[in-house]
N, C-alpha and C positions, 0 to 999 in steps of 0.2 A: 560681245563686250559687256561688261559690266556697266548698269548705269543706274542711279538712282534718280527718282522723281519726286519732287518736295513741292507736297499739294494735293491733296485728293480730291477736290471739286472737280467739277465734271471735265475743264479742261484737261489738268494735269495728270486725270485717272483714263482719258481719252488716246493723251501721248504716252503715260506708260503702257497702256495694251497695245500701240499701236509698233511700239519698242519690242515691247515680248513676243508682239504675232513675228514680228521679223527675225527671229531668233537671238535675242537679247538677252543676257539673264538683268533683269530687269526689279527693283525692288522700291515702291510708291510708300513714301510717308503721308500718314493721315493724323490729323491734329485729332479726330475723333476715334478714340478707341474702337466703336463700334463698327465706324467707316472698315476701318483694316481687318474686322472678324469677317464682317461679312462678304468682305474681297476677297481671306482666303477662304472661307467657308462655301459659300456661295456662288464665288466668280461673280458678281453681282455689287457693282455700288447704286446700292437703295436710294440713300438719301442725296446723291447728286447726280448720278447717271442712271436711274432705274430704267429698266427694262433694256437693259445692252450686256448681252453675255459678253465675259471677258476672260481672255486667254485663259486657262488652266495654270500657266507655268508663270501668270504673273505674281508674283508676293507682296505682300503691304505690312507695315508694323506703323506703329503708334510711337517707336525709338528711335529719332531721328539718325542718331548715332550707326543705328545696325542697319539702316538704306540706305549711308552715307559710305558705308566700308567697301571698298577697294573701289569703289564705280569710278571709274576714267573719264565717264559723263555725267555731268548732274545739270539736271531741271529744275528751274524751279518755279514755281505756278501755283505761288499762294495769291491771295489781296494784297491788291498793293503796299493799303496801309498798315499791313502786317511783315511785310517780305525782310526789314531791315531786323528785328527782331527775330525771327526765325533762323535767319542766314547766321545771324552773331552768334545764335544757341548753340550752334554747333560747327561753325567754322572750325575747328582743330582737328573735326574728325574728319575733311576733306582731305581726298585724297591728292600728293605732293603735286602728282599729273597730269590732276583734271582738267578737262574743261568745262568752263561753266556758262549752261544757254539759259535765259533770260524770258519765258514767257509769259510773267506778269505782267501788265500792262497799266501805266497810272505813272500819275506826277507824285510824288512825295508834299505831302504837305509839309508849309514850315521852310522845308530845304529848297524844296524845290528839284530835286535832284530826281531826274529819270530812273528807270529800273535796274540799269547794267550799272549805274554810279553807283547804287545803294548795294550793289551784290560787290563790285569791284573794292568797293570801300571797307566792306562788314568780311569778303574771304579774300584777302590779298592774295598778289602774286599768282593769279591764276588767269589763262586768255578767258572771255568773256563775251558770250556772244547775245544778240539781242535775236529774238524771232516771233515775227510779226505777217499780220495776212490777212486775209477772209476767210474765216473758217470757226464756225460751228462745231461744239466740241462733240454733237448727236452726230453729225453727219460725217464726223472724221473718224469715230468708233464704227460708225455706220457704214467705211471704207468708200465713201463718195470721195471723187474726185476731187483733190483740195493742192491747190497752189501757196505756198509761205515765203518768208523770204526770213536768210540767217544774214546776222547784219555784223561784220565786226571791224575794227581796224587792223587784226592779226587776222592778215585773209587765209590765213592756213586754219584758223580754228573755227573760222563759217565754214570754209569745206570739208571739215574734219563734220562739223554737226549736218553738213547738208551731207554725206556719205551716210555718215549712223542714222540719222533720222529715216531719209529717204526712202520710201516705196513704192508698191505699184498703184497705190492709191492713193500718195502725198508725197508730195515734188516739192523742193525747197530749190528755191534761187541765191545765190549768194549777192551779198552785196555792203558797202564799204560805209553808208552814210546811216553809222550809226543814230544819230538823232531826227535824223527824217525818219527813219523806221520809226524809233520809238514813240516821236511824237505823232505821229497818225494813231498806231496804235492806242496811243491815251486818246488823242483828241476827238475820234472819232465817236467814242462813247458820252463825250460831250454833245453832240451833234445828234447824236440817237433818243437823248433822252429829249433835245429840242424837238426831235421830227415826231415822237412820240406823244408831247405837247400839242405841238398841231394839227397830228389827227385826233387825239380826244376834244379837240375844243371844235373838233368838225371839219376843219379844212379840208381840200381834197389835194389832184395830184400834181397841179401847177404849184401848189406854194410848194410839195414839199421840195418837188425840182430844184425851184429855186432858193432853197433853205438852205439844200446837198451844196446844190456850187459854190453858193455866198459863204457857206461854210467852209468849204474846202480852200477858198481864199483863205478866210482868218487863218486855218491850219497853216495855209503855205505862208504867209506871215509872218505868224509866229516863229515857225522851221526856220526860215532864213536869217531871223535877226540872232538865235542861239547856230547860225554855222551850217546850218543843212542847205543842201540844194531843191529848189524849185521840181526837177526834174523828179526826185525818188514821188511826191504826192501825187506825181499822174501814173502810179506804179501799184503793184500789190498790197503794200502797206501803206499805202494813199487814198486811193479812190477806191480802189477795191475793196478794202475791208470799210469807208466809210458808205459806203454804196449797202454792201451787206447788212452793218449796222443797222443801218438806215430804214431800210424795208423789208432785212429778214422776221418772219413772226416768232423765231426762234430767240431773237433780240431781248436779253432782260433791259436794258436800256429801252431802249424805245417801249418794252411794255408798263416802265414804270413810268416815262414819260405822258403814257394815251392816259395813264389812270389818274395822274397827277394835272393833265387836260380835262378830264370828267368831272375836277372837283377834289380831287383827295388831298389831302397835304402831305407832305414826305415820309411824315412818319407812320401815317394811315397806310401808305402806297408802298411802305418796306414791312409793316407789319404782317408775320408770320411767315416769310419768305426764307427759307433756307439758303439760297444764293445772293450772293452781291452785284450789284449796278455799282460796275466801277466807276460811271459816268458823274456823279453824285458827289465824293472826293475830289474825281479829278477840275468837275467843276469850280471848284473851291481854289484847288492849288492853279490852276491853269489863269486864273484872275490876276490872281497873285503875281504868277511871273510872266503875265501880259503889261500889268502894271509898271514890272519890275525892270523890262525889256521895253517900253514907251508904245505896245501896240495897241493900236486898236480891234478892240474884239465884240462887235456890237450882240452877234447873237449868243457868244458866251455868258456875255454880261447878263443878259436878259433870261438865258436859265439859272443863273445866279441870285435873280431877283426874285426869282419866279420858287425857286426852290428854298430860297433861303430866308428872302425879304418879303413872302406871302404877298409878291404881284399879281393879281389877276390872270390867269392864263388868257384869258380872250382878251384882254387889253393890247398881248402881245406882239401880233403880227400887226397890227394899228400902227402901234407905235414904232415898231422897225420901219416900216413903210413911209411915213412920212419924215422919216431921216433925210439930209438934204441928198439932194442930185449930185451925181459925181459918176465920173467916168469909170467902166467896167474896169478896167486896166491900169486905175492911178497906183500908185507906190503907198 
């Protein structure tokens, strides 16, 4: 099948080879000219995925337009805070029968709007699927075993991307709650760059336990009051990818968080980094529409403060902790 991939960071260049190995004709847009040289030159993305051979039969351009032609699937797997712009550039050149999967991960600032709204909104008329998981985009080049899940309300177009995706080394589940997928996926990188916080400022493996759980409430929270079920966040796109986040070392989240715990400020702890810490944005927007939705989000808040309002990181877990008593279980 024809599919194109829009996004050459290490995810998106991850899923198109992992498209091409499975016999794909497969064709990856890179915003970086040089990204696309040395993918077809080389089989080699340097500057996102270095040191992972990639299929021979994969192709990459730099013109959005010529990765977008005939593909009956298209990915896309840019920054979030980019995705709505990118999708608009070239919306006309999608093709009439696509379908369109969703693995950038982030809240829109401003709108507020998840990832499948902003694609749904920018290439109409097209099914739209969301896909979300644990998974490292080294380890899924790297053909480790990796579980995702395709998330849509046209359940014919999740199983349509869990067919085409699927292999012997990446298993996709389907499933219908569009914005519990999504929102784990965002929220979790909120939570990574928290637990990342508290191991640089020293904590060990008790707090970060209970950061993961207390977190994982806020997320189910959040989920429930915009329409999601409770049930998807004890699931792949729940706990699993916030678990991964959480103590993978593979984590750009969580390692901006330990350096951002050492002492650095955000902009020290992003300087000269070619990859993005979606957690960072999402933190921003996710405030936003906790405020927006009447939740409370104690430890969101507090990386918001922390990253934005120059809070003390070691002031941190002080101050969560002497928050008042209340039952595990209240509403």
């Amino acid at each position: 099948m024809r599919c194109a991939v829009i996004g050459a960071g290490a995810w998106g260049t991850a899923l198109a080879d992992l498209l091409a190995t499975s016999g794909h004709d497969v064709c990856l847009w890179a915003f970086e000219a040089d990204v696309a040289q040395t993918i077809n030159e080389r089989h080699e993305n340097i500057r996102f995925l270095a040191g992972t051979a990639l299929s021979p039969a994969l192709r990459a351009t730099a013109d959005q337009a010529t990765a977008l032609d005939g593909a009956r699937l298209v990915v896309y797997a840019t920054p979030s805070n980019h995705l709505r712009t990118i999708a608009r550039a070239a919306a006309s050149s999608v093709h009439r029968e696509a379908t369109l999967a969703v693995a950038s991960k982030g809240i829109e600032l401003g709108s507020m709007a998840l990832m499948t709204d902003v694609v749904a909104a920018e290439v109409a008329d097209h099914p739209v699927v969301a896909i979300s998981g644990p998974s490292f985009a080294a380890e899924v080049a790297a053909r480790q075993p990796t579980a995702i899940v395709a998330a849509s309300e046209v359940a014919e177009a999740a199983r349509f991307v869990q067919d085409v995706m699927s292999s012997g080394s990446f298993r996709i589940y389907t499933h219908d709650d569009v914005v519990g997928v999504e929102l784990g996926g965002a929220m979790k990188n909120v939570m990574a760059v928290a637990t990342g916080i508290l191991e640089g400022v020293g904590l060990g493996f008790n707090s970060r336990a209970a950061l993961i759980t207390r977190g994982l409430a806020e997320i189910t929270r959040l989920g429930m009051s915009l329409g999601a079920r409770a049930e998807t966040f004890a699931g792949l796109a729940g706990i699993g990818d916030l678990v991964l986040t959480c103590t993978g070392t593979l984590s750009r989240n969580r390692s901006l968080g330990v350096e951002i715990g050492q002492g650095k400020t955000l902009d020290e702890a992003r300087a000269g980094k070619e990859t993005v810490a979606e957690g960072v944005v999402t933190t921003a927007s996710a405030i936003e529409l906790a405020a927006r939705e009447g939740v409370e989000m104690p430890i969101a808040e507090m990386v918001y403060r922390i990253l934005f309002d120059h809070y003390p990181a070691r002031l941190a877990a002080q101050e969560l902790m002497a928050r008042e008593l209340r039952a595990e279980q209240d509403a």
